[in-house]
KEMARMI-263808 format. One record per residue (C-alpha): x, y, z; residue in three letters. Coordinates in steps of 0.1 Angstrom, whole numbers, plus 5000, padded with zeros to 4 digits. Layout:
# KEMARMI-263808
X, Y, Z, ALA .
...
END
This chain:
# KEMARMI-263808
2633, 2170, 2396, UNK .
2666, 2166, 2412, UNK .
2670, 2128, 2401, UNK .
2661, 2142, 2363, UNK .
2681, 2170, 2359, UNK .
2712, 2146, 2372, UNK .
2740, 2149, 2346, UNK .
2760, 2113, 2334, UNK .
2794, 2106, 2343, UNK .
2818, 2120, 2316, UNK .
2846, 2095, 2322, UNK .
2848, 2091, 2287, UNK .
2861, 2118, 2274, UNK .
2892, 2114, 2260, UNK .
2919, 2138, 2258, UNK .
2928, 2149, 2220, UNK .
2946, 2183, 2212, UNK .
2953, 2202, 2177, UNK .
2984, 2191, 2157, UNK .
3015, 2210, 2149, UNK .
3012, 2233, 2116, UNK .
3026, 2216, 2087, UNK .
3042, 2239, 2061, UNK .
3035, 2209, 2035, UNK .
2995, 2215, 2035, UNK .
2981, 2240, 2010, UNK .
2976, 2262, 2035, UNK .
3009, 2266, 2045, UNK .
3021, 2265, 2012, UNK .
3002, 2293, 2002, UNK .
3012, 2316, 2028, UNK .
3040, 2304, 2044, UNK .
3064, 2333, 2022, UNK .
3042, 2358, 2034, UNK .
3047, 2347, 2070, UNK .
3086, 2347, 2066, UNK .
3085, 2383, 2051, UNK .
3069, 2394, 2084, UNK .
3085, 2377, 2113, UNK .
3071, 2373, 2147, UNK .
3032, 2387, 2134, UNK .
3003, 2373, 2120, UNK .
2979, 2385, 2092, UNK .
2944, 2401, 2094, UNK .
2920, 2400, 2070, UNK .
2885, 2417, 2081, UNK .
2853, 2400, 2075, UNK .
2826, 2428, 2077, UNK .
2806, 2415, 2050, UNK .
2785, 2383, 2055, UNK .
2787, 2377, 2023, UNK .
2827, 2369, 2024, UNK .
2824, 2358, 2063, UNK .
2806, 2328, 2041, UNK .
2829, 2322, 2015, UNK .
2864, 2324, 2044, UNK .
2848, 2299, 2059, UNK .
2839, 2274, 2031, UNK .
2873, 2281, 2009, UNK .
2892, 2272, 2043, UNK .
2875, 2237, 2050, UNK .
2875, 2229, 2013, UNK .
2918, 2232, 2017, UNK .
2920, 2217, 2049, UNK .
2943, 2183, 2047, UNK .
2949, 2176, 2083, UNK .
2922, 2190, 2114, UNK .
2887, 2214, 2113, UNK .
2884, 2225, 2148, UNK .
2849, 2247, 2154, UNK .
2837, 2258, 2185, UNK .
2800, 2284, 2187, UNK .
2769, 2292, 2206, UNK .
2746, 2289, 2175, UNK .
2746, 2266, 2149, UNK .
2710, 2263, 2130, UNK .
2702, 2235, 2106, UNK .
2689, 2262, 2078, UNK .
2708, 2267, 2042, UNK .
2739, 2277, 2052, UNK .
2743, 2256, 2084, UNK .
2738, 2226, 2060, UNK .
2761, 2238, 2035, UNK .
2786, 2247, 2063, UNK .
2780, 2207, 2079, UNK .
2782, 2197, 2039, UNK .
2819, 2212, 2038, UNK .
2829, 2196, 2070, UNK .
2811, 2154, 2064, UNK .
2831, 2162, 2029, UNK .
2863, 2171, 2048, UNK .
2858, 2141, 2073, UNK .
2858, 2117, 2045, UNK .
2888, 2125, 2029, UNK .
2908, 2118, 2059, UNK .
2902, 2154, 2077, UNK .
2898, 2151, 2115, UNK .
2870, 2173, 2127, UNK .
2859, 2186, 2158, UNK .
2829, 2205, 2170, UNK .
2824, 2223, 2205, UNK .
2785, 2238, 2203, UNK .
2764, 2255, 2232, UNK .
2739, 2230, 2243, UNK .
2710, 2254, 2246, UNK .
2705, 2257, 2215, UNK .
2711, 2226, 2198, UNK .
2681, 2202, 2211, UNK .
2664, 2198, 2181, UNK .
2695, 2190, 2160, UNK .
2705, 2162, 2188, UNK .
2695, 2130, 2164, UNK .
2713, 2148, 2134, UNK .
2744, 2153, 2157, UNK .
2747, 2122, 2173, UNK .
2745, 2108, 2134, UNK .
2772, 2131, 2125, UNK .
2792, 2120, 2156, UNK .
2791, 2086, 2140, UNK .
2816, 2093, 2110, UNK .
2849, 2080, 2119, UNK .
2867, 2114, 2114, UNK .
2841, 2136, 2136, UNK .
2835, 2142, 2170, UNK .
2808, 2165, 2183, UNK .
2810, 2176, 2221, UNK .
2780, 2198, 2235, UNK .
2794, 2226, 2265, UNK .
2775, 2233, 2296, UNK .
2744, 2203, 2287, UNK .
2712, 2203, 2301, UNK .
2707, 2167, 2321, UNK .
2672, 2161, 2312, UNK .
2673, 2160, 2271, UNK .
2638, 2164, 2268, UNK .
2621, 2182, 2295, UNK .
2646, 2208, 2305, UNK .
2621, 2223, 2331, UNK .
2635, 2201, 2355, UNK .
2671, 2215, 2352, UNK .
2658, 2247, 2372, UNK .
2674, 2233, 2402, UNK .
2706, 2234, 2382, UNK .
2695, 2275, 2371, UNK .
2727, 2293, 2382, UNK .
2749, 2264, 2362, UNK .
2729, 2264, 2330, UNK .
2720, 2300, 2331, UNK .
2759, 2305, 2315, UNK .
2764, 2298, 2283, UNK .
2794, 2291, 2263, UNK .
2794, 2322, 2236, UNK .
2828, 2313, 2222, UNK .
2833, 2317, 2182, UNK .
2862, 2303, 2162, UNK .
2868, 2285, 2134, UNK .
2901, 2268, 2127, UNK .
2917, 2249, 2103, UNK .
2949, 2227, 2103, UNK .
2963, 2251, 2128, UNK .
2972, 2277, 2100, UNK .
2937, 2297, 2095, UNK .
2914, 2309, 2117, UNK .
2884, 2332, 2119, UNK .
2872, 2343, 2150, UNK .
2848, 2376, 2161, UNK .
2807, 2375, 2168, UNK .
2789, 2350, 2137, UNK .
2775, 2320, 2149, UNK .
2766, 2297, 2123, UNK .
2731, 2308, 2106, UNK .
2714, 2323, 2079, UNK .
2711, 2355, 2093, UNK .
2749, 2358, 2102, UNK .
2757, 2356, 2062, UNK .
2736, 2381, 2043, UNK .
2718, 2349, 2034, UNK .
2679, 2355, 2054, UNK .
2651, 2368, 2041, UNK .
2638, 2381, 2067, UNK .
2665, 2401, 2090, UNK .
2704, 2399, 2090, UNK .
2730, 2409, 2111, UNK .
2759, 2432, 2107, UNK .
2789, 2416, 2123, UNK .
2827, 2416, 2121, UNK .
2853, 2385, 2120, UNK .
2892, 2387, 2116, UNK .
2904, 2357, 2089, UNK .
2937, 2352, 2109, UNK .
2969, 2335, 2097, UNK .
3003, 2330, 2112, UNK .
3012, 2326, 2152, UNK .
2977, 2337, 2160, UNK .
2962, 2307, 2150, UNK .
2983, 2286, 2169, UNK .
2968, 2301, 2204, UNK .
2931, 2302, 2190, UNK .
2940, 2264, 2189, UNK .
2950, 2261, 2226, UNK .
2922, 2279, 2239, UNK .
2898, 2256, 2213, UNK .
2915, 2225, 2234, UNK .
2914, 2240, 2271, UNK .
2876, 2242, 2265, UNK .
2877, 2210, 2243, UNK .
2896, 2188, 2272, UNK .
2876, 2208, 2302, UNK .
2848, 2187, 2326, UNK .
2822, 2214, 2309, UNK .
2826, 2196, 2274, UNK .
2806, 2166, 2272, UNK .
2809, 2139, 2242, UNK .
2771, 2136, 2224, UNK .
2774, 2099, 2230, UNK .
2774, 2110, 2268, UNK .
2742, 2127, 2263, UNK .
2723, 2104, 2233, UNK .
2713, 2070, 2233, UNK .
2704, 2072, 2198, UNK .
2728, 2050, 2175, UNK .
2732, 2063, 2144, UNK .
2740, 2035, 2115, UNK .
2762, 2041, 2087, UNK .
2725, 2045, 2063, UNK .
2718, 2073, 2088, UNK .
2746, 2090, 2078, UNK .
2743, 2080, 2041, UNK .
2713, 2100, 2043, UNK .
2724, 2126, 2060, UNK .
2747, 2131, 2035, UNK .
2722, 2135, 2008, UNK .
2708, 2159, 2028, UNK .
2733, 2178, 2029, UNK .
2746, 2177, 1995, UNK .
2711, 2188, 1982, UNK .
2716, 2221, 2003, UNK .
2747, 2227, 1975, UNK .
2720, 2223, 1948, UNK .
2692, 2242, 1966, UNK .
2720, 2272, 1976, UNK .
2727, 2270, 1934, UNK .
2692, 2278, 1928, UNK .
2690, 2308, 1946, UNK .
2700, 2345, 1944, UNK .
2725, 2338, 1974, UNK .
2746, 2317, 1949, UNK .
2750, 2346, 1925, UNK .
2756, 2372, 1956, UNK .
2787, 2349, 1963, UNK .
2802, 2351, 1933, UNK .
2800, 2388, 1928, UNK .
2816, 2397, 1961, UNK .
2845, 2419, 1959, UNK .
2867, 2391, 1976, UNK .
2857, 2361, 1949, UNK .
2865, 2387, 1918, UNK .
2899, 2399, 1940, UNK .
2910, 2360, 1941, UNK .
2912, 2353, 1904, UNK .
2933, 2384, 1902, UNK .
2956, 2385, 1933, UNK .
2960, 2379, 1971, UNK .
2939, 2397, 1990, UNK .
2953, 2427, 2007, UNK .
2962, 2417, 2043, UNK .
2971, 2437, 2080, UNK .
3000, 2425, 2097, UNK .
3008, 2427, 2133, UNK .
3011, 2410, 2165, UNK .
2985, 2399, 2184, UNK .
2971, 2378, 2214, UNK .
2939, 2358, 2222, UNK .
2922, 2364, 2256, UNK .
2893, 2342, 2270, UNK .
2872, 2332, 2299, UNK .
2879, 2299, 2317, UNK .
2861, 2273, 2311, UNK .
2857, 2273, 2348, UNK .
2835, 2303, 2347, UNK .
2805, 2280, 2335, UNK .
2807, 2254, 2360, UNK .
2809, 2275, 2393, UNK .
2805, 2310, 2404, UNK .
2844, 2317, 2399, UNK .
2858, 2344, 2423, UNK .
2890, 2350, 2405, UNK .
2879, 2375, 2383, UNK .
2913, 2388, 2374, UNK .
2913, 2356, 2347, UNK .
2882, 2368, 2334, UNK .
2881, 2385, 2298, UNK .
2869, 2421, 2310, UNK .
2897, 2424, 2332, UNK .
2920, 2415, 2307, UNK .
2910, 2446, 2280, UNK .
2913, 2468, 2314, UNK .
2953, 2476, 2306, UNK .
2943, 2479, 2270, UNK .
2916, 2509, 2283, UNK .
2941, 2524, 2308, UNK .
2967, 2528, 2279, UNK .
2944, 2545, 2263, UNK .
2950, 2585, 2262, UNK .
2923, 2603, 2237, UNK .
2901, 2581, 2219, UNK .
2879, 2547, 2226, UNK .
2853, 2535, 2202, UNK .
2832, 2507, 2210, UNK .
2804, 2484, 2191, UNK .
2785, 2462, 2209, UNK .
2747, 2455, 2203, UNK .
2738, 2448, 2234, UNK .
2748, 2479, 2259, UNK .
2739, 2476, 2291, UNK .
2767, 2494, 2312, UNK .
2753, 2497, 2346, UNK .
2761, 2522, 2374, UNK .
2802, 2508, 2373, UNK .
2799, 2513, 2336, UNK .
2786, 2551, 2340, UNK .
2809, 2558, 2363, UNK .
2838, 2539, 2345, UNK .
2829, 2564, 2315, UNK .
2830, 2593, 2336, UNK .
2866, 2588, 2347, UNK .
2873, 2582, 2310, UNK .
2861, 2619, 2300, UNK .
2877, 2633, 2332, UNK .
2911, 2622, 2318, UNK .
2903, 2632, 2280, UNK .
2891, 2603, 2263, UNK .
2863, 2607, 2241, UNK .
2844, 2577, 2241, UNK .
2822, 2567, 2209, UNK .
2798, 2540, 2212, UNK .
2776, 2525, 2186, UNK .
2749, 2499, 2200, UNK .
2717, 2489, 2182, UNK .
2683, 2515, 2185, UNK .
2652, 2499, 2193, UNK .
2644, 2499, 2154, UNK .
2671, 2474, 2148, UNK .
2675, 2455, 2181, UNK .
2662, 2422, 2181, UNK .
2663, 2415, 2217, UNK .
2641, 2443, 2231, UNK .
2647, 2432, 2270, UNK .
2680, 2440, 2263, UNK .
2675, 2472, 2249, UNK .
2649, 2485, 2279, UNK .
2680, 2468, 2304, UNK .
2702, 2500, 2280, UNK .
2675, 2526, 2276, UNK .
2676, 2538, 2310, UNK .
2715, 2544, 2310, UNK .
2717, 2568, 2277, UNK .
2716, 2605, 2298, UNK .
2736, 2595, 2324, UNK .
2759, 2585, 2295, UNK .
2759, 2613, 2273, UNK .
2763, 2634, 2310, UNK .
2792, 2617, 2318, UNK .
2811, 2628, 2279, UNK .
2801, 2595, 2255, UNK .
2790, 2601, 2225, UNK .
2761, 2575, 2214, UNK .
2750, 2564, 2182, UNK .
2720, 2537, 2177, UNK .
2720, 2522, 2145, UNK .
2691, 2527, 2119, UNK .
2668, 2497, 2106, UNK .
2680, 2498, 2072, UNK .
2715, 2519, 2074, UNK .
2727, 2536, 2042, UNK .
2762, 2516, 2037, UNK .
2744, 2482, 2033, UNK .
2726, 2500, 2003, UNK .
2759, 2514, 1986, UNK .
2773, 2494, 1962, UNK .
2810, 2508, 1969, UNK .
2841, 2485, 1973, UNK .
2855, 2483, 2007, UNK .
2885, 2470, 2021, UNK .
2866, 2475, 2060, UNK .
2827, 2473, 2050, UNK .
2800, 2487, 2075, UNK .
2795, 2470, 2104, UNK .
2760, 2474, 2102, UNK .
2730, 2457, 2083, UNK .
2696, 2455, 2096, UNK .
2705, 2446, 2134, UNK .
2742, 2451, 2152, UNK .
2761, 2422, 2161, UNK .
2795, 2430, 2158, UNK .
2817, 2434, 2190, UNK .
2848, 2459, 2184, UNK .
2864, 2478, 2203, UNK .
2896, 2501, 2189, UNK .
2920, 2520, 2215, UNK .
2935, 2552, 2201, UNK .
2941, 2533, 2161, UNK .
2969, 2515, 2177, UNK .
2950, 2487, 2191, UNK .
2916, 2465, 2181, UNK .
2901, 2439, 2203, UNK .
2874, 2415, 2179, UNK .
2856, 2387, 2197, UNK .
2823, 2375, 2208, UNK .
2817, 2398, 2243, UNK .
2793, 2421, 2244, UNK .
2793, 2451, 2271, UNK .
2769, 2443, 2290, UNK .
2760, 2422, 2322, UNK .
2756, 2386, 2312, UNK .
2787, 2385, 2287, UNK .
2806, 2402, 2320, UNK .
2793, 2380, 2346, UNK .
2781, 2346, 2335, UNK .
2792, 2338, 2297, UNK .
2821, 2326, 2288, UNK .
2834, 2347, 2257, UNK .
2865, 2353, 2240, UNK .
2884, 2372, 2212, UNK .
2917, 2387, 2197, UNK .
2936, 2421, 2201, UNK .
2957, 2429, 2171, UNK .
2984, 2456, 2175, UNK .
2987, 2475, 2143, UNK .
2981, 2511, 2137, UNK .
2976, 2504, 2102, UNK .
2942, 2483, 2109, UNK .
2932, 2504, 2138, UNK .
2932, 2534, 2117, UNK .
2917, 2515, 2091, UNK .
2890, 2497, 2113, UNK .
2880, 2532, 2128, UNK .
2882, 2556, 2096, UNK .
2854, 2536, 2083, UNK .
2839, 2531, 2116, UNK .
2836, 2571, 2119, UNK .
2825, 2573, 2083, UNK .
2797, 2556, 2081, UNK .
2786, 2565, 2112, UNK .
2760, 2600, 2105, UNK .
2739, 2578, 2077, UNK .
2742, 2546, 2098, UNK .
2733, 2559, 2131, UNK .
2712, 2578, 2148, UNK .
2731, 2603, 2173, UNK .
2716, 2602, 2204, UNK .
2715, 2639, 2220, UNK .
2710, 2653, 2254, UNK .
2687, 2685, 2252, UNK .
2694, 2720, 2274, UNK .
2658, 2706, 2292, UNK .
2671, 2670, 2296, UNK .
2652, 2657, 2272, UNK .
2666, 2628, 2242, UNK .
2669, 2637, 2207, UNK .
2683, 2616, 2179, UNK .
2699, 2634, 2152, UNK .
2705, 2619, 2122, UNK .
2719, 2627, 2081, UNK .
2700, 2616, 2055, UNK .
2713, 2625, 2022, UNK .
2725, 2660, 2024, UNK .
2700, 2667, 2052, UNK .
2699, 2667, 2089, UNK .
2668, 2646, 2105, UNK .
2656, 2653, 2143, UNK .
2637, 2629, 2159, UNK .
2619, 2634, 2193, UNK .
2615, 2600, 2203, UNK .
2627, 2563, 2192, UNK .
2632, 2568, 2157, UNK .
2614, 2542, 2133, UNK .
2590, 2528, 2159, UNK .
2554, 2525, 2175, UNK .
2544, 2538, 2207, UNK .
2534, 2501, 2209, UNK .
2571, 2488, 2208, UNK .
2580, 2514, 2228, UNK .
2559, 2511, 2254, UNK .
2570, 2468, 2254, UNK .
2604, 2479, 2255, UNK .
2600, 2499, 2285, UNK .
2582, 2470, 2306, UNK .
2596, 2442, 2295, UNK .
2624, 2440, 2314, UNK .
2609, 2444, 2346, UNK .
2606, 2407, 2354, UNK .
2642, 2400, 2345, UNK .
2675, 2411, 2372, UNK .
2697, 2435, 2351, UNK .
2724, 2409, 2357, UNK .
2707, 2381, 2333, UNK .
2704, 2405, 2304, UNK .
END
């Protein structure tokens, strides 16, 4: 097992870093006035709907004239991961150099596909974190407390000049495009200085030992009819997506009707990225200071009456309690929304929560779990911040007192703290703050159910359904089957994996 779970050398990785913004590419045409109007800050525009999270991401390849850098945890070979890899092979060959950092552990059964798209002369794929053995990764258990972290990172950049960066990973269910259940999430479209440091942490993890080049991992050799056909493939996901209601949901977003009229309405402000080393995935790091929760700590200790946080998985611990505590003691209200067991996906994560909610609402948070099926995704209203919600959470955003907003890929809870590496952005601008949390707070008594500490220590959720105020006694919108799996299935797993 030890000889098989042995990774290669990676000698061969060569060193390549993103290329200076040019102000001649249509990109920085387009917004380069805007940029000189507001010196020294970058623009936001939020993503909140899956539906334009799609379309940011395919209008900014389809203008890109120099470098696509990507870097995510989940990239699925479904409709709109093939439109997405249609974009990019179309970028690639007109000249475009493209990059792509995935998460190895979930890209096995993509490997032959990868290492064809590797082969284009304009594309290199590099996997983070591999597994040794490609095809029986059993035998990597002696390696468990190396390939039990996971590079989470999101972003999405393009000629140094756009980037989007916040929770989606690449999939069906991150767009508003599966039929079965999608996520609610939240992404920033960035322009401006921003961009530029989304691109140096994209090439610390890009030039780190935990990167490896596919051809590292692959023996396959792709020839150029491999490709060929890979391109058919994926230009017959263009005509399958036209044949669909998805196409038609596309072009009726608010942001595809706004563009043929004017520019979309952006936030301004300064901003800074913060990440996780690299380092954090290949060794148990004791310098946590560089890690990304003890970078938002300032953010929280300037904070003097009001924290709201989303995160769908919510698994604060004893610190966490105790760190909310010390918040109420010194007058911050703390709001939370996470997902209810209705809407979770991941229901070991939600037993790892469950067991936290009255020492939380003891200690002054107010909690909200979000419904199934929340009232905002059925409104037809325009919004310049849309819910957060759909059917399951997956947004991470945290606002401090409407001045500040961190966006990025960590959730609160134990393995995003500990053993992931994550990353994200916090925008300084009241304007967006208070924009971000007015909706936020809005949708919150039809999206949510409020969880509620009884006189006899007992859980209600209270919720408003039309003009009406629901109680329920126990997990709303489940069986006592589901609950009784969520409240043994974590028993097997340590608190600090979930």
């Amino acid at each position: 097992m030890m000889g098989c779970a042995t990774l290669p050398p990676n000698n061969n990785r060569k060193e390549s870093h993103s290329l200076p913004p040019d102000p001649a590419t249509r990109l920085g045409s387009a917004i380069d006035k805007q940029l000189k109007a507001h010196p020294g800050q970058s623009a936001f525009y939020p993503l909140s709907s899956g539906l334009e999270a799609f379309i940011a991401r395919m209008a900014s390849v389809a203008v890109a004239d120099h470098t696509v850098d990507l870097q995510y945890y989940i990239w699925e070979n479904d409709l709109t991961g093939r439109l997405m890899f249609h974009s990019v092979i179309t970028a690639a060959d007109r000249g475009v150099r493209v990059r792509i950092l995935l998460d190895d552990l979930n890209q096995a059964r993509y490997e032959k596909m990868l290492a064809t798209l590797d082969s284009h002369p304009n594309i290199e794929i590099r996997m983070a974190n591999p597994f040794a053995s490609r095809s029986w990764r059993i035998f990597d258990i002696v390696r468990f407390s190396t390939v039990n972290r996971r590079m989470h990172n999101k972003v999405f950049i393009v000629d140094n000049q756009a980037g989007i960066v916040g929770g989606r990973n690449i999939a069906n269910e991150y767009f508003d495009a599966s039929n079965e259940m999608n996520f609610g999430d939240f992404d920033l479209w960035t322009f401006g200085p921003i961009v530029q440091s989304l691109s140096q942490e994209f090439d610390t993890y890009w030039n780190s030992e935990i990167s490896y080049p596919i051809t590292a991992l692959n023996s396959f050799q792709a020839t150029p009819d491999d490709l060929d056909l890979l391109r058919k493939d994926f230009a017959a996901a263009v005509q399958e997506a036209e044949d669909t209601r998805y196409a038609e949901a596309l072009q009726d977003t608010p942001m595809v009707r706004q563009f043929t009229k004017e520019p979309l309405k952006l936030f301004w402000g300064k901003a800074e990225v913060i990440i996780d080393p690299p380092a954090k995935l290949s060794k148990i790091d004791d310098i946590r200071e560089e890690h990304l929760p003890y970078q938002l700590y300032p953010l929280i200790e300037e904070t003097k009456k009001e924290l709201l946080l989303v995160s769908p998985y919510f698994i604060p611990g004893k610190k966490g309690v105790k760190f909310f505590g010390s918040l109420h003691q010194r007058g911050v209200q703390a709001i939370v929304q996470t997902n209810s067991l209705a809407s979770s996906d991941i229901a070991t994560v939600f037993s790892g929560y469950k067991g936290y909610r009255k020492d939380l609402l003891k200690n002054g948070v107010r909690l909200f779990e979000l419904k199934p099926n929340p009232a905002s995704k059925k409104s037809k209203k325009k919004k310049t911040i849309g819910s957060f919600s759909s059917s399951g959470l997956h947004g991470k955003v945290f606002v401090f007192d409407r001045r500040k907003v961190f966006v990025g890929s960590m959730n609160l809870d134990p393995r995003s703290v500990i053993l992931n590496s994550e990353m994200g952005v916090v925008v300084e601008s009241p304007e967006f703050a208070k924009a971000v949390a007015k909706r936020f707070l809005e949708d919150l008594p039809e999206d949510s159910y409020e969880v509620i500490l009884t006189e006899n220590k007992k859980l209600e959720w209270k919720t408003h359904e039309g003009d009406q105020e629901r109680t329920y006694f126990t997990d709303p919108e489940t069986t006592w089957w589901k609950r009784f799996k969520a409240a043994v299935s974590a028993i097997f797993i340590p608190e600090s994996w979930l």
